[in-house]
Every structure is written in C-alpha cells, then in structure tokens.
C-alpha positions in Angstrom: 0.0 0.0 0.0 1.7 3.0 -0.9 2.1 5.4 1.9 2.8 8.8 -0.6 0.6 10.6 -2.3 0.6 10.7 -5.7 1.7 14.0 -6.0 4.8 12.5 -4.2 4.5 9.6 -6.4 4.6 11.3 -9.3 7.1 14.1 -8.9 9.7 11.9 -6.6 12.7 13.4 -5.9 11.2 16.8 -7.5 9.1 17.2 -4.9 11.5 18.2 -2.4 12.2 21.6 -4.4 8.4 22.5 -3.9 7.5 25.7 -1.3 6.8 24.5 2.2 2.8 25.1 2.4 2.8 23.3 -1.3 4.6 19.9 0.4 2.5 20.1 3.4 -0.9 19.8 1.4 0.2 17.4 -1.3 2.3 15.2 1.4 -0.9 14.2 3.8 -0.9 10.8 6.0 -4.0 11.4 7.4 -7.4 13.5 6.4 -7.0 17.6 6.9 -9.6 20.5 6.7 -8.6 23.7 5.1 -9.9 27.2 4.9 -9.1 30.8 2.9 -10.5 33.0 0.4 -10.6 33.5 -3.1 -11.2 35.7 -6.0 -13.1 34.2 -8.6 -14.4 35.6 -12.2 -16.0 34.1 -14.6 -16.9 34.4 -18.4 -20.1 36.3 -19.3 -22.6 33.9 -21.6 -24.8 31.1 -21.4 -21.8 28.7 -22.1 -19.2 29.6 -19.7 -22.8 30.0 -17.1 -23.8 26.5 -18.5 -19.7 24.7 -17.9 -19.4 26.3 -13.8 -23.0 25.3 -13.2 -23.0 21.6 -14.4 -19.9 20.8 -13.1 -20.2 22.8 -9.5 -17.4 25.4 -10.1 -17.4 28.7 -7.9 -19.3 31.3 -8.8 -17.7 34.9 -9.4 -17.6 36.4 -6.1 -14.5 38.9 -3.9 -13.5 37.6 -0.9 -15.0 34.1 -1.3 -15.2 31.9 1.8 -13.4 28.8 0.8 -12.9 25.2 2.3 -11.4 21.8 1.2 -11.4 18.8 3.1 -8.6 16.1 2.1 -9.5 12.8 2.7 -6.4 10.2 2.4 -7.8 6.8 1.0 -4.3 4.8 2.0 -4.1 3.5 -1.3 -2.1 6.4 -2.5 -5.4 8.1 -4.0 -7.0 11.8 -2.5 -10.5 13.0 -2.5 -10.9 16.4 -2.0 -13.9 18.4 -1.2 -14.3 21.6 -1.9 -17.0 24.7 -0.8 -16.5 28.1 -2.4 -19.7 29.9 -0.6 -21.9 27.4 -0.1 -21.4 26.3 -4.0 -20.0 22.7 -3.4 -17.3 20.3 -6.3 -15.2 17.2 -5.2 -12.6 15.0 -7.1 -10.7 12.1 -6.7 -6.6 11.7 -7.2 -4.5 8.7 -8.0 -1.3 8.4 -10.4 -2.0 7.6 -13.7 -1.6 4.1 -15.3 -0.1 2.7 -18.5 -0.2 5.5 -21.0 -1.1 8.0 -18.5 2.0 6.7 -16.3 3.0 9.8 -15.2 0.4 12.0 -15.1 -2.1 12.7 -12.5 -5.7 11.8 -12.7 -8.2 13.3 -11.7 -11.8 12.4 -11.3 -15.0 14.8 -11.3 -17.9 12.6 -12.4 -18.3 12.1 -15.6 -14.8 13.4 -16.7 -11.7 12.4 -15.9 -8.5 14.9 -16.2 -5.2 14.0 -16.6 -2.6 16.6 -15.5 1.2 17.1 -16.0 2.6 17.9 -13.1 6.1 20.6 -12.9 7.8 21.2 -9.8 10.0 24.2 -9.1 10.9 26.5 -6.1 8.3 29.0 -6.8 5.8 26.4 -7.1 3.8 23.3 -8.5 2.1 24.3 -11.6 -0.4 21.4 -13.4 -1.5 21.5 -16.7 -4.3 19.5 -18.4 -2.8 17.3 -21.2 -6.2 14.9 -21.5 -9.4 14.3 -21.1 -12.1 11.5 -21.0 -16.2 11.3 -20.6 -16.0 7.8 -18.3 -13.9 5.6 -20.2 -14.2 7.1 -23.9 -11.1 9.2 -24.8 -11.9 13.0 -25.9 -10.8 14.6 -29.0 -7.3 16.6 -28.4 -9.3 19.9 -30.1 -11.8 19.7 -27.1 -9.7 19.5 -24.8 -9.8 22.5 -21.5 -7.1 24.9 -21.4 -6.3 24.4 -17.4 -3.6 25.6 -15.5 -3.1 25.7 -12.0 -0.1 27.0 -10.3 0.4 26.4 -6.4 2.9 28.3 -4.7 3.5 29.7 -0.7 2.6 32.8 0.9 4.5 32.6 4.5 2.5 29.4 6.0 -0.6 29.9 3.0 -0.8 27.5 0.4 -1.9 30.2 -2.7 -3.9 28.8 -5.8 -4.5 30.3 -9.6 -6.4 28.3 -11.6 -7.4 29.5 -15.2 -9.5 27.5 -17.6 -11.1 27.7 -21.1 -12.7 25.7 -24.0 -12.1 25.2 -27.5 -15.1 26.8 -29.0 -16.1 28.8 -25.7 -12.9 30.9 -24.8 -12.3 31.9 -21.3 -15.1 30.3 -18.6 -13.4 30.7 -15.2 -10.4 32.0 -12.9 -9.9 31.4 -9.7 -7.2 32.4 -7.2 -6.9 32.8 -3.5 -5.5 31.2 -0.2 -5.7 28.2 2.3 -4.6 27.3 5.8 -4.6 24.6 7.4 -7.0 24.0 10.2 -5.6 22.7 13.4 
C-alpha cells in the first residue's frame, strides 16, 4: 500500500524543491480540513454559465469563503472536497496508469482529467494534457485549457487556476489562499 501521495509519487525526488505550504498539502498521511479565500471571475454567456453550473465550479464572487477537506484513502489516492460559498465540487486523485503513467488523474464525475505535473521553487504548476467522458477518450481539439499553479505565501498554500474551452474561450479564474486547520 503506498504510503505517498501521488503527487509525491509522481514528482519523486522533484518534490522536495516545492514551497513548504505546497509539500505540506500534497504530502498528507492522514485527512486535513482547510480554509481561505478567493477571487473568482467568470466568463459572461450562457456557455461559460452552462460549464461552472453543471460541473459545481465557484461562482464569481470577492473575498469568497473557501474550504477543502482532504481525505487520504491509504491506497495512494485523495478526494478532495471543496465549498466556495456554499457552492460545493469534489474529485478524486491517483497516479495515472499505463499510458497516463506519469500524469495525475483526476476524477470529477463524468470526466476524468489527466494533469502534467512541474515542480520548481516557486511552485507546483499542473497542466491539463487529456481528457475523458468515463472511459471514452476525448478529442485533443476539445480538450480544456487548465492551468493551475500552487505556490507559498509565509505558512498559505496560494492557488490560480485559469480555464477555457475550445469553442467557448475563457469560462473561469480562480485564485486565493488556504490554511490549514488545526
């Protein structure tokens, strides 16, 4: 049973360069709770409305209450819960197999993301580099432009998450802060 997560699986000695708040939160033995704020726009139109709604993302707001809850499954897999004003999304996280080896994957019924991970001193940025509905593969052209960066503020882990669709442009950008909770 692997006793990493798979950010730490998938980065290995990488990892280590990562800013302390950053290690903390991807390096969890045991279920956390988190709380912060965030900044969040979103695109105007009935599309980018349509994508956030559907799939539970934040809506635009200043000074957004935020939580997550980690839960560790000690299989080497996450699920994370998230609550951006009341407005609630949750995922799953394990490494990615055969020829996503490499890549993390994430889960947010019905789609499944599968992210490139970069480590660096400033920060842990992902990057979407496929996509599936359940099991069947997505065309590359429809593919979400998401990036996520991660970094430290003191003892806050900071977010900035950007995404758009082929088709649709911009739909939503998030950023803010988390703590721990103790």
């Amino acid at each position: 049973m692997p006793s990493s997560s798979p950010f730490e699986q998938i980065l290995g000695a990488d990892f280590a360069q990562l800013p302390e708040p950053v290690r903390r939160l991807h390096s969890l033995h045991g279920d956390a709770n988190t709380a912060g704020r965030a900044e969040i726009t979103t695109a105007r139109g009935f599309l980018p409305w349509l994508i956030c709604r559907l799939s539970g993302l934040p809506a635009p707001g200043n000074d957004v209450e935020v939580t997550v809850s980690f839960h560790i499954d000690g299989r080497g897999g996450e699920f994370w819960r998230r609550r951006f004003a009341g407005r609630r999304y949750a995922s799953s996280f394990e490494v990615g197999r055969g020829r996503h080896a490499g890549l993390l994957r994430e889960r947010l019924f019905p789609l499944v993301f599968f992210h490139r991970l970069t480590a660096s001193p400033a920060g842990l940025r992902w990057e979407v580099v496929g996509w599936r509905l359940l099991s069947l593969p997505l065309p590359r052209w429809t593919r979400p432009r998401a990036i996520c960066f991660e970094g430290g503020d003191g003892d806050r882990f900071t977010f900035d998450i950007d995404a758009a669709f082929p088709l649709v442009g911009p739909v939503i950008h998030y950023r803010g802060w988390l703590l721990q909770e103790r």
